[in-house]
Wavefront OBJ file of the C-alpha trace (Angstrom):
o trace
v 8.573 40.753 10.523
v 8.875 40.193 6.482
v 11.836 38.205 7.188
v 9.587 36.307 9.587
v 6.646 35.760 7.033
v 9.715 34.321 4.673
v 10.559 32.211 6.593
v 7.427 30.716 7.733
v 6.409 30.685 4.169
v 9.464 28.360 2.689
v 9.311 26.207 5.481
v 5.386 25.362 5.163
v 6.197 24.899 1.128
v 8.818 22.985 2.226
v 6.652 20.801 4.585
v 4.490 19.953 1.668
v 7.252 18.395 -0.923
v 6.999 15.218 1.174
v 9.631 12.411 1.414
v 10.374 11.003 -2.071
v 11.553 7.258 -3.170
v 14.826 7.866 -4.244
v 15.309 8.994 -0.231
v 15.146 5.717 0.508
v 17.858 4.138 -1.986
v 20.695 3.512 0.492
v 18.268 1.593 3.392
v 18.276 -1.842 3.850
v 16.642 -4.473 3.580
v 16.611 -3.678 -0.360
v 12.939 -4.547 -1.215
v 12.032 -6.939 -4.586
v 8.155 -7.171 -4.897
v 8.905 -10.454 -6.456
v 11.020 -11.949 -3.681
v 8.638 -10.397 -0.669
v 5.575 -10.777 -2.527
v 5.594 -14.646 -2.873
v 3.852 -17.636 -1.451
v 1.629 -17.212 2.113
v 1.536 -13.834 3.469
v -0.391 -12.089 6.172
v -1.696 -8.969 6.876
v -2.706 -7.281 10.481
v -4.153 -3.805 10.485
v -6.296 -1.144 11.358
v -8.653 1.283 9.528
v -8.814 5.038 10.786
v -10.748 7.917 10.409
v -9.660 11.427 9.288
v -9.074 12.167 12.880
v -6.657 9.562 13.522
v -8.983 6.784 15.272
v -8.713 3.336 14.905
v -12.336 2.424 14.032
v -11.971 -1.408 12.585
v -9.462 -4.035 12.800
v -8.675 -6.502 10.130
v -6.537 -9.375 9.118
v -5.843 -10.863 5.558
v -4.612 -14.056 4.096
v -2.833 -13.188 1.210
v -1.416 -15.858 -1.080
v 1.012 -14.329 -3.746
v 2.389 -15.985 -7.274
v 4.229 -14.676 -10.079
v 3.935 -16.286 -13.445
v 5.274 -14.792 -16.816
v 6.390 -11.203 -14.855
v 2.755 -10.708 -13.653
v 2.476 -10.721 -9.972
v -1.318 -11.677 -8.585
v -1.959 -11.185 -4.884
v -5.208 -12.657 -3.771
v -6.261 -10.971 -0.219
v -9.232 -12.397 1.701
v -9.447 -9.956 4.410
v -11.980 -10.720 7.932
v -12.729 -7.450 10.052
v -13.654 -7.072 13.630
v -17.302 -6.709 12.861
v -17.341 -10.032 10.446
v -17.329 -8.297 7.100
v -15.359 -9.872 4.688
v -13.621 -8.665 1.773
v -11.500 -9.802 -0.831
v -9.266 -7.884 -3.152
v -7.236 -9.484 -5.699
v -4.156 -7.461 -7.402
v -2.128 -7.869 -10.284
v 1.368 -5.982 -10.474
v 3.168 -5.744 -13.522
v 6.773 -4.402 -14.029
v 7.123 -1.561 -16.572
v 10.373 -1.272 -18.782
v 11.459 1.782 -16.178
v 11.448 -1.038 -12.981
v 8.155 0.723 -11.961
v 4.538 -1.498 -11.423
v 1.422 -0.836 -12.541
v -0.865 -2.296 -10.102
v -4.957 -3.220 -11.178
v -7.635 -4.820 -8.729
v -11.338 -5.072 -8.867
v -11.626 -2.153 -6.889
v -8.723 0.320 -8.375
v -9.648 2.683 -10.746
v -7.618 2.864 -13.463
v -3.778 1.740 -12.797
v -2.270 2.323 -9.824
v 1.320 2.852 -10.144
v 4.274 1.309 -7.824
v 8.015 2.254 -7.387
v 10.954 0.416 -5.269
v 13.953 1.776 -3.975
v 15.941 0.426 -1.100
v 13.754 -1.098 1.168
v 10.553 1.135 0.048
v 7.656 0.802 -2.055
v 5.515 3.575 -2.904
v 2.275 2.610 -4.687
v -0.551 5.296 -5.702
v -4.081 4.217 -6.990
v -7.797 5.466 -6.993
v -9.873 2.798 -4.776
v -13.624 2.728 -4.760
v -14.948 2.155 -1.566
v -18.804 1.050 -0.993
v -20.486 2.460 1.232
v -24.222 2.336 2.722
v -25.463 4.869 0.451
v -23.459 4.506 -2.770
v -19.306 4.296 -3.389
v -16.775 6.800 -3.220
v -13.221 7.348 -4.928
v -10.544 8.234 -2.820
v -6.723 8.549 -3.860
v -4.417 5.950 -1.741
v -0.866 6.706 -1.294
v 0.824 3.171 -0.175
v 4.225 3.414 1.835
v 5.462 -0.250 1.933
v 9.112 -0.726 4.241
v 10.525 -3.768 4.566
v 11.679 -3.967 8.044
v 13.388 -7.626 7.492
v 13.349 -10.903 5.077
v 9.715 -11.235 6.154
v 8.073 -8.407 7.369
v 7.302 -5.531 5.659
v 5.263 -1.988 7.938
v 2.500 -0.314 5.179
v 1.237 3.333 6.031
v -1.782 4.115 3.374
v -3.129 7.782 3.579
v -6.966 8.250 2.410
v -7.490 11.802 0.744
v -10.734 12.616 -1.248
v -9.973 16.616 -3.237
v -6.879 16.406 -1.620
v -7.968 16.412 2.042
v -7.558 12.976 4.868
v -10.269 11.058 4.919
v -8.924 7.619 6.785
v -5.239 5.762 6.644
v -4.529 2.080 7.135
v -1.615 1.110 9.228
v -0.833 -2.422 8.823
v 1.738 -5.404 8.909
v 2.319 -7.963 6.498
v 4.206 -11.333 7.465
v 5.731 -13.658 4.952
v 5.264 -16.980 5.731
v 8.103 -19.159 3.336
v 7.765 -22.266 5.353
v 4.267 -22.496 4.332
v 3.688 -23.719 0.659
v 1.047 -22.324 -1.700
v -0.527 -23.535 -4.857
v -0.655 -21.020 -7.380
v -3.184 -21.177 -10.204
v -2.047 -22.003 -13.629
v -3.362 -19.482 -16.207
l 1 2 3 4 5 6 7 8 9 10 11 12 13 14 15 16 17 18 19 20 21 22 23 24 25 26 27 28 29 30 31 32 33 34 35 36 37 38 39 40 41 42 43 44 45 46 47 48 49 50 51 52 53 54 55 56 57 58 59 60 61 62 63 64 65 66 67 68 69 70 71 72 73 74 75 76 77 78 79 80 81 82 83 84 85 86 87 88 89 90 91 92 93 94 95 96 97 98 99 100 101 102 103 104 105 106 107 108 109 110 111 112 113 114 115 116 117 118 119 120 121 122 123 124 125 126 127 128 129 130 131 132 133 134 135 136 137 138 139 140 141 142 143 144 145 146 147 148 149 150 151 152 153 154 155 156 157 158 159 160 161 162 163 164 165 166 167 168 169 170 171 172 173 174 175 176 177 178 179 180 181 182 183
């Protein structure tokens, strides 16, 4: 029975390390937030609950530029319901090849690592609700799936519980040309 309990016991601590980054080195297409994250994009997704539901649908224009190493992704998303949203990021590259990542919305710096076709960005996102606004961590898994389109899995916690996740699609568009704002 103890041997039983040990068991159980590594392979639930186990369970909770997680998949890291650096698993991802060796897959392909390798992922460059400046090459992928460039020109017209767009995004097609759904919210869900802590259960699991999808409760909203969305889709985003996103229209992405890089100027002087400073990435700025301007989203203007349209859910099923009508709201509208717009979120407008700024990713910089660190001297370590990691990204801190700011928005209106982000508390603080969110911060971004690549490897292989993977990025991994964590941030603190306010969301307003009804009754007030709430911070809730978001842990971003970005894959790059091929030149253009890359899957996203975000998971919602609040004190380390699930709260929601967004599941999501995001489709370059290089035949399409963009103006990008000169600073």
């Amino acid at each position: 029975m103890r041997k039983t309990l040990g068991m159980l016991l590594v392979m639930s601590l186990s369970a909770c390390a997680g998949v890291t980054i650096e698993e991802y080195q060796n897959r392909g297409p390798v992922f460059s937030a400046e090459s992928f994250f460039s020109g017209a994009l767009t995004a097609h997704g759904v919210v869900k609950n802590y259960r699991g539901y999808a409760s909203r649908s969305f889709v985003a224009d996103i229209t992405a530029c890089w100027q002087d190493g400073v990435g700025t992704l301007d989203e203007r998303f349209v859910f099923d319901d009508g709201e509208k949203q717009t979120r407008v990021w700024r990713l910089s590259r660190s001297a370590d090849g990691s990204y801190a990542a700011t928005a209106g919305d982000v508390r603080g710096e969110g911060r971004a690592s690549t490897s292989g076709n993977s990025m991994f960005l964590d941030y603190v996102l306010t969301i307003e609700l009804e009754d007030g606004s709430i911070d809730v961590a978001v842990d971003d898994r970005m894959y790059l799936v091929s030149e253009n389109v890359l899957i996203n899995e975000s998971s919602l916690t609040k004190f380390g519980l699930p709260v929601g996740g967004i599941l999501l699609t995001i489709i370059r568009h290089p035949e399409v040309s963009v103006e990008c704002p000169v600073d």
